[in-house]
C-alpha positions as CSV (number, residue, x, y, z in Angstrom):
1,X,96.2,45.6,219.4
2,X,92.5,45.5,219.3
3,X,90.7,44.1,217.0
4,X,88.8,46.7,215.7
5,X,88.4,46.5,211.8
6,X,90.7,49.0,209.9
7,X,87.8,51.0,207.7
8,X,89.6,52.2,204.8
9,X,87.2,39.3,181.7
10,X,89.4,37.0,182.5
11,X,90.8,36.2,185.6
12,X,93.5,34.2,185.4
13,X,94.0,31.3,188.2
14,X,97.0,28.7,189.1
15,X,98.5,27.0,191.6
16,X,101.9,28.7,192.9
17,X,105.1,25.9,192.3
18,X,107.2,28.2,194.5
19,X,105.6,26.4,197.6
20,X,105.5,23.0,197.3
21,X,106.8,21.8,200.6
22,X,102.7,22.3,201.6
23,X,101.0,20.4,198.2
24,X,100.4,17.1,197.6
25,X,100.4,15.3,194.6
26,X,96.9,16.7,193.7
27,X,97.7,20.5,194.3
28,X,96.4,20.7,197.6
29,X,97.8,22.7,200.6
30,X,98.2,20.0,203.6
31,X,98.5,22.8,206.2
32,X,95.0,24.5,207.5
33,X,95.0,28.3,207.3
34,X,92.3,30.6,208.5
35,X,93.7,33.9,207.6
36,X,93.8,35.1,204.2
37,X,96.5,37.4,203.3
38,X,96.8,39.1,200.0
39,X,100.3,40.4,198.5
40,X,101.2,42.5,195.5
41,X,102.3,45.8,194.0
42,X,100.1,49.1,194.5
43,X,97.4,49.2,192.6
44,X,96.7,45.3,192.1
45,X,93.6,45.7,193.9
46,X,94.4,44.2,197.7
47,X,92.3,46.6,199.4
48,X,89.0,46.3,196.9
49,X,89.2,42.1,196.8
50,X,90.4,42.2,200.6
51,X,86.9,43.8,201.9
52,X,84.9,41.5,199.2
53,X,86.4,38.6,200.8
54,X,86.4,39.7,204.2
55,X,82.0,40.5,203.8
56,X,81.6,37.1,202.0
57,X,83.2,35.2,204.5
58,X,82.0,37.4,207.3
59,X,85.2,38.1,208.8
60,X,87.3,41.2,209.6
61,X,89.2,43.0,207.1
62,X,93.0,44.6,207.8
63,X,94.7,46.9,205.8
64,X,98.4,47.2,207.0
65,X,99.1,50.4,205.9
66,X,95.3,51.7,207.3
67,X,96.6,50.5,210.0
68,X,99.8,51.6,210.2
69,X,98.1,55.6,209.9
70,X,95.8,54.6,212.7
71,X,98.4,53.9,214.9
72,X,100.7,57.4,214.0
73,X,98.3,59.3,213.5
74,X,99.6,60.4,210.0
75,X,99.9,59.3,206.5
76,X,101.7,57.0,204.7
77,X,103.6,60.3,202.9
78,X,104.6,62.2,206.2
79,X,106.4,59.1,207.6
80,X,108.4,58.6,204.0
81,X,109.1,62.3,204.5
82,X,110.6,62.0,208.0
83,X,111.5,58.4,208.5
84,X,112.8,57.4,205.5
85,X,111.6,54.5,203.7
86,X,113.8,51.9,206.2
87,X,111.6,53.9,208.9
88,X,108.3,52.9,207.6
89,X,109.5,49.7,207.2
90,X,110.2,49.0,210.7
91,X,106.9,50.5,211.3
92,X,105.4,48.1,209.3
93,X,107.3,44.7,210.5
94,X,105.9,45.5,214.0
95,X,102.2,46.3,212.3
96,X,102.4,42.9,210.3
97,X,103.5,41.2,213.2
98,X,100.5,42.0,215.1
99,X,97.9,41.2,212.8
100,X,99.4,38.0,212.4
101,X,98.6,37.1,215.8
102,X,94.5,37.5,214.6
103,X,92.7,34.7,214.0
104,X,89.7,34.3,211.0
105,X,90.8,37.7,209.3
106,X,91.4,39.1,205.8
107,X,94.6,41.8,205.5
108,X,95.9,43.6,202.6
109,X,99.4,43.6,203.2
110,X,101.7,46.8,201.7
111,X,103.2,46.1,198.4
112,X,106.7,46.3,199.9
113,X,106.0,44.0,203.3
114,X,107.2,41.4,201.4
115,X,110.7,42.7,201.1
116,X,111.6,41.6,205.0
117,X,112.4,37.9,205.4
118,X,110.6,38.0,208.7
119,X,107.8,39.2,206.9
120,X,107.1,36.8,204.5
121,X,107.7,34.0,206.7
122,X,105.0,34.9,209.2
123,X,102.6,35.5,206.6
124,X,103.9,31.7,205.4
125,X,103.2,30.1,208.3
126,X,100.1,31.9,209.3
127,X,98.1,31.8,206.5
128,X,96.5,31.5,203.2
129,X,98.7,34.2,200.7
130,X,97.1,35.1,197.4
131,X,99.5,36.8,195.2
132,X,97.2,39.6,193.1
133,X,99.8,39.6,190.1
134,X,98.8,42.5,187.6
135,X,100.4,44.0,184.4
136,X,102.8,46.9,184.3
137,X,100.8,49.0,182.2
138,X,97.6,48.2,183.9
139,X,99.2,49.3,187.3
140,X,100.0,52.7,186.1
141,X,96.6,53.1,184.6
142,X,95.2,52.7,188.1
143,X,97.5,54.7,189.5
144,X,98.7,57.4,187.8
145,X,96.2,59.7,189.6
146,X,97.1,58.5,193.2
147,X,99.6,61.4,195.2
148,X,99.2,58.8,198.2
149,X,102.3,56.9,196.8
150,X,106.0,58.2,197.8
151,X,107.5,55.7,195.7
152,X,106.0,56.6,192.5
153,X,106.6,60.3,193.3
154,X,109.4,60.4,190.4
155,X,109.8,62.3,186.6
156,X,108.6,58.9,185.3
157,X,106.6,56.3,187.6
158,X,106.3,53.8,184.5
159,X,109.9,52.7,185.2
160,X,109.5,53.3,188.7
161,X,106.8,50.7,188.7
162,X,108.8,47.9,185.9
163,X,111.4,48.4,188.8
164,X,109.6,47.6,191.5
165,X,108.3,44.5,189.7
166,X,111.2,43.3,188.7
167,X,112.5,43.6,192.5
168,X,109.3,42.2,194.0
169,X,107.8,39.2,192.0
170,X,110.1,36.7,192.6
171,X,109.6,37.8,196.7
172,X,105.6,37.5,195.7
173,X,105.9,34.0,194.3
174,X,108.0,32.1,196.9
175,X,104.9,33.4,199.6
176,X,102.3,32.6,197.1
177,X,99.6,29.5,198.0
178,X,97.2,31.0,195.1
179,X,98.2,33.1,191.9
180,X,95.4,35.2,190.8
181,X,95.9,37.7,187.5
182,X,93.7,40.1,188.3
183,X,94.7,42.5,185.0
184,X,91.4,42.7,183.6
185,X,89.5,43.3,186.6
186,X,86.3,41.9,187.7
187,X,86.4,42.0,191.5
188,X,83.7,39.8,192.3
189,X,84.9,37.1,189.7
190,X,88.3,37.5,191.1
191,X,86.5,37.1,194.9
192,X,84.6,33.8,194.2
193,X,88.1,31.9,192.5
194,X,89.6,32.8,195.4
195,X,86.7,31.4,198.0
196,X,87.2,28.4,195.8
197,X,90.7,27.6,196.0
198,X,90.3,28.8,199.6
199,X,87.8,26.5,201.0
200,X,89.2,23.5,199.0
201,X,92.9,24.1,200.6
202,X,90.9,24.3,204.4
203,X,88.9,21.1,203.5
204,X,92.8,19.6,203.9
């Protein structure tokens, strides 16, 4: 795959204890990781922080599902129609397997990549994971005017969504390296934490 870049007041910051294999006694990651990769549901905001951290570091920004269309030819949507979700899952193991061979790259993963084993552990062992945790409510604020989601094409998306966060956050934390709340959004606040923590974990 080329490597052509895929166009497409509080913030809350803590060390994730689901990974501590890679910390010493300080908090600091022992491993060196280049790539960043942010997880989370729809709507946490992986696509707006993704392209803020890709300009500041001046780097390349991926967007799995971007890239996932690019490669079809068609949207998210039409493969859900034909494929099936377990379709566009395969689709997307082979996508996320292939952006993990990049090096010095930010990607904003799909909220459901995590739900593969294989999945989470190349994005593990390949790189710097920031979980963008966000509120219920807030995510169906942000999203409740978006027809680009299948899964939240149901009579009532608020338990669509508390589902999906029950399922998924304990599959978020155990890939986390960096927890980030970014509920009351303030991208660029949210952006410099994570260049922080970031830069302090590559010092090691």
């Amino acid at each position: 795959m080329s490597e052509t870049t895929v166009l497409r007041k509080a913030v809350k910051i803590q060390y994730s204890p689901y990974k501590e294999e890679k910390l010493d006694q300080h908090g600091i990651l022992m491993t060196r990781s280049e790539n960043i990769y942010l997880v989370g549901l729809m709507g946490a905001g992986k696509t707006t922080i993704g392209r803020q951290l890709a300009k500041s570091l001046s780097v390349p920004f991926y967007d799995s599902d971007k890239a996932i269309e690019e490669s079809t030819g068609v949207d998210i949507p039409t493969i859900f129609e034909f494929e099936g979700e377990e379709g566009f899952r395969d689709r997307e193991q082979k996508m996320i397997q292939q952006l993990t061979q990049l090096e010095g790259i930010v990607l904003a993963t799909g909220g459901g990549t995590i739900l593969r084993e294989e999945n989470r552990r190349l994005l593990k062992e390949t790189g710097f994971v920031v979980y963008l945790q966000c509120s219920v409510e807030r995510i169906q604020e942000r999203t409740r005017r978006d027809t680009q989601r299948p899964l939240l094409k149901t009579d009532n998306p608020r338990e669509r969504i508390e589902s999906l966060f029950k399922q998924r956050q304990p599959l978020y934390l155990s890939c986390a390296d960096l927890i980030v709340d970014t509920g009351v959004m303030q991208s660029k606040a949210v952006v410099n934490q994570i260049l922080e923590k970031y830069r302090l974990f590559n010092r090691h």
